[in-house]
C-alpha positions in Angstrom: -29.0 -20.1 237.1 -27.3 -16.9 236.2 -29.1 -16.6 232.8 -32.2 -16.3 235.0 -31.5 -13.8 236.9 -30.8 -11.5 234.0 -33.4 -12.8 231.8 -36.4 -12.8 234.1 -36.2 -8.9 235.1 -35.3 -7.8 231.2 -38.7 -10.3 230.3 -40.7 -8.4 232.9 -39.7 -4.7 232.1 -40.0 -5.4 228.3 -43.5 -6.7 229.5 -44.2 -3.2 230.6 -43.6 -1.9 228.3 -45.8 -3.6 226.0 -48.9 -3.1 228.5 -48.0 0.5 228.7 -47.6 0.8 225.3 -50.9 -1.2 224.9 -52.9 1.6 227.5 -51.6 4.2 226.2 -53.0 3.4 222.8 -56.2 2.9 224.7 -56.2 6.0 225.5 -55.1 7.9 222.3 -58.2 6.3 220.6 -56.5 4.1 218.5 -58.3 1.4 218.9 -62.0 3.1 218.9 -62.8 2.1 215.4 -63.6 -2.0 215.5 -66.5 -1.5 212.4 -64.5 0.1 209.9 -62.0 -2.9 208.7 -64.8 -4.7 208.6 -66.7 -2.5 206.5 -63.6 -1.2 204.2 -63.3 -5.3 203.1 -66.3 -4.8 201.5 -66.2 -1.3 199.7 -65.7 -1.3 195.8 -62.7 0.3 194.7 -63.6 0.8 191.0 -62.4 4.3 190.5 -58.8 3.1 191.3 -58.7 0.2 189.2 -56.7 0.6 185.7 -58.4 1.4 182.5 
């Protein structure tokens, strides 16, 4: 039962974390570009292939 009580709060503030780290990408934009992975699959990269 003691485990518990030290686990449960680190779980919850490394939690937190990882939502605040998650809004404040969010909010740095560095999630505005969903199209462009996509799109880069598909480019041909002859120019940087070897000779």
């Amino acid at each position: 039962m003691n485990g518990v009580l030290i686990l449960l709060p680190i779980a919850l503030f490394l939690g937190l974390i990882g939502l605040a780290a998650f809004f404040w990408a969010m909010r740095n934009g560095q999630l505005d570009d969903p199209d462009g992975a996509a799109s880069r699959i598909l480019m041909d990269d002859d120019e940087d292939a070897p000779l």
